[in-house]
C-alpha positions in Angstrom: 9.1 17.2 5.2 6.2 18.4 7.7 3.7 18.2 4.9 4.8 14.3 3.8 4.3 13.4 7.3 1.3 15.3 8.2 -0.2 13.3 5.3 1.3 10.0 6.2 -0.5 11.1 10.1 -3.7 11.3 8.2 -3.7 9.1 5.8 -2.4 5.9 7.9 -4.2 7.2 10.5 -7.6 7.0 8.9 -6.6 3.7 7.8 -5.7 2.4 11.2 -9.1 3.0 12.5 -9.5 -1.0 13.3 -6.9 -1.5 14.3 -6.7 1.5 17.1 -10.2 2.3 17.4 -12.4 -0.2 15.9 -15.1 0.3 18.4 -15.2 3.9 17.6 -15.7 3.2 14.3 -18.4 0.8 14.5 -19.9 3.2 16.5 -19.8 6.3 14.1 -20.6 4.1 10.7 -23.9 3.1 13.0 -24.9 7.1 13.4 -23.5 8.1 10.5 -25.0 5.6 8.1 -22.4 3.1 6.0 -22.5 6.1 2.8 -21.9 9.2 4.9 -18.9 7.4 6.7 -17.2 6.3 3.5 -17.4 9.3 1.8 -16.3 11.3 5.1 -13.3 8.6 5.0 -12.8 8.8 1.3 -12.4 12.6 1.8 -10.0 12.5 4.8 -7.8 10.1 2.8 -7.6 12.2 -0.3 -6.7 14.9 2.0 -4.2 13.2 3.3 -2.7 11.5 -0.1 -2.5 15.1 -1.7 -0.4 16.0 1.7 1.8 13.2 1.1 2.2 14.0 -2.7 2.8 17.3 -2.2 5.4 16.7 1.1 7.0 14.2 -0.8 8.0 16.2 -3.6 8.8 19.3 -1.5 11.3 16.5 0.3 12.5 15.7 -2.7 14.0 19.0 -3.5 16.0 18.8 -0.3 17.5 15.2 0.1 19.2 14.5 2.6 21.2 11.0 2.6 20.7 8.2 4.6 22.5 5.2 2.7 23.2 4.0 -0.4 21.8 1.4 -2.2 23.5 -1.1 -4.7 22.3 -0.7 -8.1 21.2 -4.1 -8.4 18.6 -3.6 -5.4 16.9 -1.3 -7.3 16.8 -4.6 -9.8 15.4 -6.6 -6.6 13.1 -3.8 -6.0 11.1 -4.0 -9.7 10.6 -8.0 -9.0 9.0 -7.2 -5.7 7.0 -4.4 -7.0 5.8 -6.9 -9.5 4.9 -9.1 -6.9 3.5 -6.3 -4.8 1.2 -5.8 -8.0 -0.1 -8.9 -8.5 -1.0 -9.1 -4.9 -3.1 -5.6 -5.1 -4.4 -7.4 -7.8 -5.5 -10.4 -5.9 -7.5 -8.2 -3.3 -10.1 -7.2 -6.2 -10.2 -10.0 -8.8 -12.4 -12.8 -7.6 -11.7 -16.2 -6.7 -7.7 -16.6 -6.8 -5.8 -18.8 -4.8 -3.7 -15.5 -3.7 -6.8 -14.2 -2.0 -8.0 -17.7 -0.7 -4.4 -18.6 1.1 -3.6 -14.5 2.3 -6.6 -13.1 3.2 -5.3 -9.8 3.0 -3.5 -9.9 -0.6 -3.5 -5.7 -0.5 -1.6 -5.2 2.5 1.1 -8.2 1.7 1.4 -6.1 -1.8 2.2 -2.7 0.6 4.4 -4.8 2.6 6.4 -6.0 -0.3 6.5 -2.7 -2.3 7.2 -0.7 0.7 10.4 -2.8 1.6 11.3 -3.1 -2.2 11.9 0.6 -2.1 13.6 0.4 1.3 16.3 -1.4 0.0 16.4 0.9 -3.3 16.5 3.8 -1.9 18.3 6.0 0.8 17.1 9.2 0.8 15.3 10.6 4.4 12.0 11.2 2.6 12.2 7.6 1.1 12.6 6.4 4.3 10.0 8.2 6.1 7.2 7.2 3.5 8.1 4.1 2.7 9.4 3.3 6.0 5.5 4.8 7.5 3.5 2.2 4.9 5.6 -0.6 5.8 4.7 -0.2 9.9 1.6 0.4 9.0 1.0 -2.6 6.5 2.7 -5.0 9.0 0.3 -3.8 11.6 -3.1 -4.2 9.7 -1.9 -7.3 8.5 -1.5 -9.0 11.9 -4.4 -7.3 13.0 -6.9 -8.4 10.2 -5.4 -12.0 10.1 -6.1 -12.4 13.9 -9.5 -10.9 13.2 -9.9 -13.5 10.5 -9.1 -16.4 13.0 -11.1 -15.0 15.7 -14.2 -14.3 13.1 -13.5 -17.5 11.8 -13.4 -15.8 8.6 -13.1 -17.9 5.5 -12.2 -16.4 2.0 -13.6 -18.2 -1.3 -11.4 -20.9 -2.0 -9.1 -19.8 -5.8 -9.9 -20.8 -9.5 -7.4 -21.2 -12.4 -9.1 -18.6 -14.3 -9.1 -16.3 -11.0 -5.6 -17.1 -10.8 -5.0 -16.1 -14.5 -7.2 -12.4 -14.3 -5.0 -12.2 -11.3 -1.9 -12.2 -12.9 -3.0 -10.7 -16.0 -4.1 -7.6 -14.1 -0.8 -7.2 -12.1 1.2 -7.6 -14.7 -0.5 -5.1 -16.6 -0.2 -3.1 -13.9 2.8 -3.2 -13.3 4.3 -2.5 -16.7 2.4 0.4 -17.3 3.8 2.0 -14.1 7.2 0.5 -14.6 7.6 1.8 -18.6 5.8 4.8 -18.0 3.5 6.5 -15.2 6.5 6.0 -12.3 9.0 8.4 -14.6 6.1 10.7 -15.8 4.6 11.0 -12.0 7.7 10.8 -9.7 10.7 11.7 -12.4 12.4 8.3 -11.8 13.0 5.0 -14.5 12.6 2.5 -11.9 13.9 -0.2 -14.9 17.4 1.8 -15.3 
């Protein structure tokens, strides 16, 4: 467990810059040059995903239970990470009305995976990732939505075909983690 949350420290941390020290960062992208301070950041949070790959599947080997879930949760949990996909999606594909109306499509998707797997699972390492990604997502949420206002920040209004790429690219997304990648990476069927 020390390693899952020394990489959840580092991880959210570096991606809680704004929200903490904003003014700090402004300050070091200025000296560093825009490049050299996202690759320095694109480091750091590799560094810290591997930690919480690796922490995560050294916690897995020693479960300790919290609750237990229904089995149709776990039901509830693939719709919301469905959801949560199509809303990643909506932070990259261009003009959608999911992007237009949130503003911040990515973190409403870690929001809505995070608690999906709350509510599916029990275990203490479950909790302490998922639980870390939710607190954080709420908080950059909040904190970029009341940046948005006070920017006066306006995000291109949504197009059917947008809307379509968007949900194409979810879906997709979604099914290939669902059917395949989330039992070859992690060792679970989410779908069974």
């Amino acid at each position: 467990m020390p390693l899952l949350i020394l990489g959840l420290l580092i991880f959210i941390g570096a991606h809680s810059l704004r929200i903490f020290a904003n003014d700090w960062r402004s300050r070091q992208v200025a000296r560093l040059g825009p490049g050299r301070w996202k690759g320095m950041f694109a480091l750091v949070s590799l560094v810290g995903f591997a930690l919480i790959i690796i922490g995560f599947g050294e916690a897995r080997m020693h479960p300790v239970a919290l609750y237990e879930s229904p089995t149709w949760l776990r039901h509830i949990n693939a719709l919301l990470t469905l959801a949560a996909f199509v809303l990643v999606a909506a932070a990259y594909v261009p003009r959608n009305h999911l992007k237009a109306a949130i503003g911040h499509p990515m973190l409403a998707g870690v929001k809505i995976w995070a608690l999906g797997h709350l509510l599916a699972t029990g275990m203490l390492h479950d909790v302490v990732l998922f639980g870390a990604f939710l607190c954080w997502a709420v908080a950059d949420f909040a904190w970029s939505r009341r940046h948005d206002r006070a920017a006066g920040t306006r995000y291109p209004s949504g197009s059917l075909t947008g809307n379509l790429q968007t949900l194409a690219v979810g879906v997709v997304g979604w099914a290939v983690v669902a059917f395949w990648l989330h039992a070859l990476a992690i060792g679970v069927n989410p779908l069974s």
